[in-house]
C-alpha positions as MATLAB code, in Angstrom:
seq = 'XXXXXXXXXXXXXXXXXXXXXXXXXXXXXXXXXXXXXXXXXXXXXXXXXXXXXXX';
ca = [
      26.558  -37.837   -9.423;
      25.118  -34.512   -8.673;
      26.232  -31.868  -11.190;
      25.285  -28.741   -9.383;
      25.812  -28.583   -5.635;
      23.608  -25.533   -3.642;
      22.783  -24.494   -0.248;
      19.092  -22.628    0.732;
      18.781  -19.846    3.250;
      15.520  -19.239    4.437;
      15.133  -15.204    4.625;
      11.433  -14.762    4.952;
       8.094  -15.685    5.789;
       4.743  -13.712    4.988;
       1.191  -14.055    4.378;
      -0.878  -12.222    1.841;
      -4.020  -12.731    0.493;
      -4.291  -16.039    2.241;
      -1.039  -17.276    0.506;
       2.131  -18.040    2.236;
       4.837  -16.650    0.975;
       8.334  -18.596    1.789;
      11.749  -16.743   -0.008;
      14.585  -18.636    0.029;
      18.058  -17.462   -1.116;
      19.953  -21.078   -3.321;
      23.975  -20.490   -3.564;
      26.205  -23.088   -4.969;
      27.900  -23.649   -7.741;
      25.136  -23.426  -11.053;
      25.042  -20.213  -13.272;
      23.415  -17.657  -11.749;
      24.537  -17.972   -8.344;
      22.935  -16.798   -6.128;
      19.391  -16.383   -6.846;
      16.588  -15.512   -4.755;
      13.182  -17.702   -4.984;
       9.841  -17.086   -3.550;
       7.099  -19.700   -2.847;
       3.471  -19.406   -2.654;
       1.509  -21.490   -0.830;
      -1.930  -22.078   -0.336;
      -2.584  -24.309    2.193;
      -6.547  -26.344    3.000;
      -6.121  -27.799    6.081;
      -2.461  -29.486    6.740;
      -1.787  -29.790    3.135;
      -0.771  -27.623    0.035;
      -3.382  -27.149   -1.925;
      -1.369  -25.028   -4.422;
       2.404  -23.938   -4.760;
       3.580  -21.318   -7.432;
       7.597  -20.778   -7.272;
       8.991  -17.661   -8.749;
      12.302  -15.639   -9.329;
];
């Protein structure tokens, strides 16, 4: 059994530096609800070469 349930909202998409940068917004019901994460992708080809989540 799952002891924290969340949703994720997708708010943005950008590209820097030749990294994609995804922020999602996760709300449920773990301390520190809600809480904003970004991920940064670097992509070679189709695939993810490298992914660095932060707060």
């Amino acid at each position: 059994m799952k002891k924290y349930t969340y949703t994720s909202e997708r708010l943005a998409i950008d590209e820097k530096d030749g990294k994609t940068i995804v922020t999602n917004r996760l709300t449920g019901n773990f301390p520190g609800s809600p809480v904003d994460l970004r991920f940064f992708f670097c992509l070679e080809g189709n695939k993810i070469a490298s992914l660095e989540i932060t707060l």
